[in-house]
C-alpha positions as CSV (number, residue, x, y, z in Angstrom):
1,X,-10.3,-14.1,18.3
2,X,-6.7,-13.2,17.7
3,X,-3.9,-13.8,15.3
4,X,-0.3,-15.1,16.0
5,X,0.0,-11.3,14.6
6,X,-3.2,-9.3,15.6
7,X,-4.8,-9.4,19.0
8,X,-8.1,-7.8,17.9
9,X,-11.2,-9.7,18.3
10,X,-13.7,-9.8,15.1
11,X,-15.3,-6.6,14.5
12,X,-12.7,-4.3,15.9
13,X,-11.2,-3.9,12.7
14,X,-13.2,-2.1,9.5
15,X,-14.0,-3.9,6.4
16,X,-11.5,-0.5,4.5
17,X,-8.2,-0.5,6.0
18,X,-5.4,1.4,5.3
19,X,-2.0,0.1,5.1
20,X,1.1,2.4,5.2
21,X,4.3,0.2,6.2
22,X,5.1,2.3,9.3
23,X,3.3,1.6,12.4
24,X,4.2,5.6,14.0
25,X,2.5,6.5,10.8
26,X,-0.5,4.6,11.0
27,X,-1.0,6.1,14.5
28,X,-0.1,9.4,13.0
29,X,-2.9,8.9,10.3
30,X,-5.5,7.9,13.0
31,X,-5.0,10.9,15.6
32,X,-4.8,13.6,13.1
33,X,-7.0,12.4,10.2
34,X,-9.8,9.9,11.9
35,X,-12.2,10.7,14.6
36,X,-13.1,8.3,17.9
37,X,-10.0,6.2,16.6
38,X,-9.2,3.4,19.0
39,X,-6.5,0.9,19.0
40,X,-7.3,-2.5,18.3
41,X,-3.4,-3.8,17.8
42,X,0.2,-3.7,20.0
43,X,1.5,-6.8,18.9
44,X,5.1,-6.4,17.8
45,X,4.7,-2.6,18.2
46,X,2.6,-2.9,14.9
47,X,-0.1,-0.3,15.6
48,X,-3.3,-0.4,14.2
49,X,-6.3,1.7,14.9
50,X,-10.2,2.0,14.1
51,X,-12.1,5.1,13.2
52,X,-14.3,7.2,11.5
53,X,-13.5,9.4,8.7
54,X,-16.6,11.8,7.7
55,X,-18.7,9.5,9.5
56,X,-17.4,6.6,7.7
57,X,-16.1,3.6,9.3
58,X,-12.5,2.8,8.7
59,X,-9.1,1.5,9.7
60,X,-5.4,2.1,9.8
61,X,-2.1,-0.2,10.1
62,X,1.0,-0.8,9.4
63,X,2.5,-3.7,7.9
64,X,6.1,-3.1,8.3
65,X,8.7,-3.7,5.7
66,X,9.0,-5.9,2.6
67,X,6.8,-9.0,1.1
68,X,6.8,-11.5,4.1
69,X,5.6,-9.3,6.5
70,X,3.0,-7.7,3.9
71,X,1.8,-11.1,2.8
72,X,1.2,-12.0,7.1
73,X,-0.8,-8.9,7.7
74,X,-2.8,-8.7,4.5
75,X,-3.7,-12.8,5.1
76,X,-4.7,-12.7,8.4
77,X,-6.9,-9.3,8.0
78,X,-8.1,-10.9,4.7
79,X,-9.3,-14.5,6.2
80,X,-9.8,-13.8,10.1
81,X,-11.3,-10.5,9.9
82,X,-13.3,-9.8,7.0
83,X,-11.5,-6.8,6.0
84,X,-12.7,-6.0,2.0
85,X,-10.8,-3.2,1.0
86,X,-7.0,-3.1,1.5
87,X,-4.9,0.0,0.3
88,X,-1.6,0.4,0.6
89,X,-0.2,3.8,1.1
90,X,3.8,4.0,1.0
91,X,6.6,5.3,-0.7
92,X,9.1,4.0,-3.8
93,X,11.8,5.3,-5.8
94,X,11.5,6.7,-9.4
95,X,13.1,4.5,-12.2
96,X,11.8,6.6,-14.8
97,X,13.1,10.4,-15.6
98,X,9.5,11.7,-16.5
99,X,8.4,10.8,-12.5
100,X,9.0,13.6,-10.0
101,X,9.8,13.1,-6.0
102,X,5.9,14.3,-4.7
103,X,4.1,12.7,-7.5
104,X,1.8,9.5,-7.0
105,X,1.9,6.4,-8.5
106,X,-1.3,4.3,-8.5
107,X,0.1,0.3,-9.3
108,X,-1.4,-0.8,-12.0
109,X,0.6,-4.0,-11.8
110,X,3.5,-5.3,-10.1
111,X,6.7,-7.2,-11.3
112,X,8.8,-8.7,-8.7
113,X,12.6,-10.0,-8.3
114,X,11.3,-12.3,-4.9
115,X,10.6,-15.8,-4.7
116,X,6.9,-15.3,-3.5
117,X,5.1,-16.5,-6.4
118,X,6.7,-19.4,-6.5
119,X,4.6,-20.7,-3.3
120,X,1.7,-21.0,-6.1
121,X,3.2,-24.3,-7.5
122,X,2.9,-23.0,-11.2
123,X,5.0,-23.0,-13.9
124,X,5.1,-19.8,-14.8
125,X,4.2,-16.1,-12.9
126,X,1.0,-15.2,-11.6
127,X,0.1,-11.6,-13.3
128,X,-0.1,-9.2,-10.0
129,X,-3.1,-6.5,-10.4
130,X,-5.0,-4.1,-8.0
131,X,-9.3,-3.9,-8.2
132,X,-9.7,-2.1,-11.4
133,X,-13.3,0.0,-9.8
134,X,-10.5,1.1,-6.8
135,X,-7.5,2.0,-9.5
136,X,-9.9,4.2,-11.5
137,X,-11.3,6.5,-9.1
138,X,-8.1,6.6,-7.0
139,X,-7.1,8.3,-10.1
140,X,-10.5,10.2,-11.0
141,X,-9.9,11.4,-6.9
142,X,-6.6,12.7,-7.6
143,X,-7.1,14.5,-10.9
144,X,-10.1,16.1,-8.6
145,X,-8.0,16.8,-5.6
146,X,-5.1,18.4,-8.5
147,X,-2.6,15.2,-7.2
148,X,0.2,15.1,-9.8
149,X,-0.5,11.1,-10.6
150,X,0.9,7.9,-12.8
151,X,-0.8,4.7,-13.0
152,X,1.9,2.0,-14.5
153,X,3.7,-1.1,-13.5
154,X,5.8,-1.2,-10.5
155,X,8.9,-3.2,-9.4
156,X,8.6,-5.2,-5.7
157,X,11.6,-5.9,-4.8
158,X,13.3,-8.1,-1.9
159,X,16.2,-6.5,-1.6
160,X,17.1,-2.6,-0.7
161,X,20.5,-2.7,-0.8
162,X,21.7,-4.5,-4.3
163,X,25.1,-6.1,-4.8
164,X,24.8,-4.5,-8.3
165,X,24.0,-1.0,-7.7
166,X,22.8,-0.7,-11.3
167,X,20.1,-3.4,-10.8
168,X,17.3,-0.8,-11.1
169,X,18.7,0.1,-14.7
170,X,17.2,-2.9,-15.6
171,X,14.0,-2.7,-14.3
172,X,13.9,0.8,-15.8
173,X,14.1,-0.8,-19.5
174,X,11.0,-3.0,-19.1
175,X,9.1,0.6,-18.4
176,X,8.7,0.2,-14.9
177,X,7.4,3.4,-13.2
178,X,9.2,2.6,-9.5
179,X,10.5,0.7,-7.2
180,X,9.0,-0.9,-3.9
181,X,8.7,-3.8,-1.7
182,X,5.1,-4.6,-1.1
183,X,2.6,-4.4,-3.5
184,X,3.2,-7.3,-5.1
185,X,2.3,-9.5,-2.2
186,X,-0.6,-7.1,-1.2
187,X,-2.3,-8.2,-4.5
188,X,-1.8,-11.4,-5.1
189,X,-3.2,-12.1,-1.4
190,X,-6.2,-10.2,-2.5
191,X,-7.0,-11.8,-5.4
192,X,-6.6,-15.5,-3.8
193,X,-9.2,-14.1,-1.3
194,X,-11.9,-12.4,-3.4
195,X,-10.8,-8.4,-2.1
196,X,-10.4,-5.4,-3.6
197,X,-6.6,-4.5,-3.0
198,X,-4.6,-1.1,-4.4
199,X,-1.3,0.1,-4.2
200,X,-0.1,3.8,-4.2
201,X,2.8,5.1,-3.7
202,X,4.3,9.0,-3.5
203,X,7.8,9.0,-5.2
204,X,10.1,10.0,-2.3
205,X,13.2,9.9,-4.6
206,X,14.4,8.9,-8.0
207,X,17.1,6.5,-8.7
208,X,17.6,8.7,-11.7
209,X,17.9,11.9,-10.8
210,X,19.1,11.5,-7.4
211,X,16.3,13.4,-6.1
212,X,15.5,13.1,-2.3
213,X,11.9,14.4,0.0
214,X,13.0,16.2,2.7
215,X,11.5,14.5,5.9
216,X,9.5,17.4,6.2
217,X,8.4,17.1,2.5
218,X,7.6,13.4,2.7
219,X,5.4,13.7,5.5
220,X,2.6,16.4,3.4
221,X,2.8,14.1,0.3
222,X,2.1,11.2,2.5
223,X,-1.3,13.0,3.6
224,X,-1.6,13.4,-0.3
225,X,-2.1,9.7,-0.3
226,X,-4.1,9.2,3.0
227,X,-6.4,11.8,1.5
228,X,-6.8,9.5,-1.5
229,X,-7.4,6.3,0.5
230,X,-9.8,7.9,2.8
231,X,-11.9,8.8,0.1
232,X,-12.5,5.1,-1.3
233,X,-13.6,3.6,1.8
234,X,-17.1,3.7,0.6
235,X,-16.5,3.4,-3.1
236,X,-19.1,1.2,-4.5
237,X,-20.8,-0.4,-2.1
238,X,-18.3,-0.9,0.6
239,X,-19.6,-0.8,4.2
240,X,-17.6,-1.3,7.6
């Protein structure tokens, strides 16, 4: 069984997947964090692998860039695979001057400035919320693991590169924590299908400070994050 998207058969992929947005890093994640990890996707040179993490059974791919492409993957791994679990690892930029470049930010909620809710046919805005069980000990993990953490809302956005470059000022009055483009999507997918989605997300700049990770910098808070995810694939009950 394949996908116009995913040419793994049922089975190939784990029931816990993670999700960072780039495909290099998704193989990254598999060949230095999972054992036995085989691929199970090439399809549009989004890579995606299966493993084993401490024995555990789990998964890694990446979704690209953005809502639409977030909303394919997490639908067709939601409906023609069985996957259960779906966490997002990925980056965003601070709106908020207490947030620091390296800290995490677990999404609590998401806002969004894209048309993608309005596909629901309602008159208002679906409410866009992880798995509460995953939220809490993602956070219990990283006060263990000593991960500088913030669990708020966050913004996902459509557009990178505003026509109004003070956009995000906006955004930063309603007490958004930071910026992104997929998490939105992720959860509302998840909910419609009856799985337990979260979002995190390792500040990689701020949009107040000016703050920037070096490439070098990015890459060992990203493993602060894949540490994180690894450790839920289990959580309560989940099996591959």
């Amino acid at each position: 069984m394949a996908t116009p998207h995913i040419e793994a058969k049922r089975g190939d992929i784990a029931e816990t997947i993670l999700l960072p947005g780039d495909p290099l890093r998704a193989r990254q994640i598999a060949m230095e964090l999972l054992t036995d990890a085989q691929p199970f996707n090439q399809v549009r040179n989004m890579l995606g692998f299966t493993g084993y993490y401490q024995g555990k059974r789990v998964s890694v791919m990446g979704t690209g860039m953005g809502m639409p492409s977030m909303g394919i993957y997490s639908s067709e791994l939601i409906q023609f695979y069985g996957v259960k679990q779906l966490i997002r690892i990925g980056t965003a930029g601070a709106l908020q001057g207490h947030l620091h470049i390296r800290d995490v930010v677990l999404a609590q909620a998401a806002s969004t400035d894209s048309n993608y809710p309005s596909q629901f046919g309602l008159s208002g805005h679906i409410s866009a919320t992880p798995d509460f069980s995953l939220l809490r000990q993602a956070a219990l993990l990283a006060e263990k693991m000593g991960i500088q953490y913030h669990a708020g809302t966050v913004v996902s956005s459509d557009v990178f590169y505003h026509m109004d470059p003070d956009q995000w000022k906006k955004w930063q009055k309603t007490g958004a924590l930071c910026i992104e483009m997929e998490a939105y999507a992720l959860y509302q997918n998840a909910r419609m299908g009856g799985v337990k989605a979260l979002a995190m997300n390792v500040i990689s700049d701020s949009l107040v400070t000016g703050e920037q990770l070096s490439a070098a910098e990015r890459q060992d808070s990203f493993r602060d994050l894949a540490r994180i995810a690894l450790e839920l694939i289990d959580y309560e009950g989940s099996s591959s």
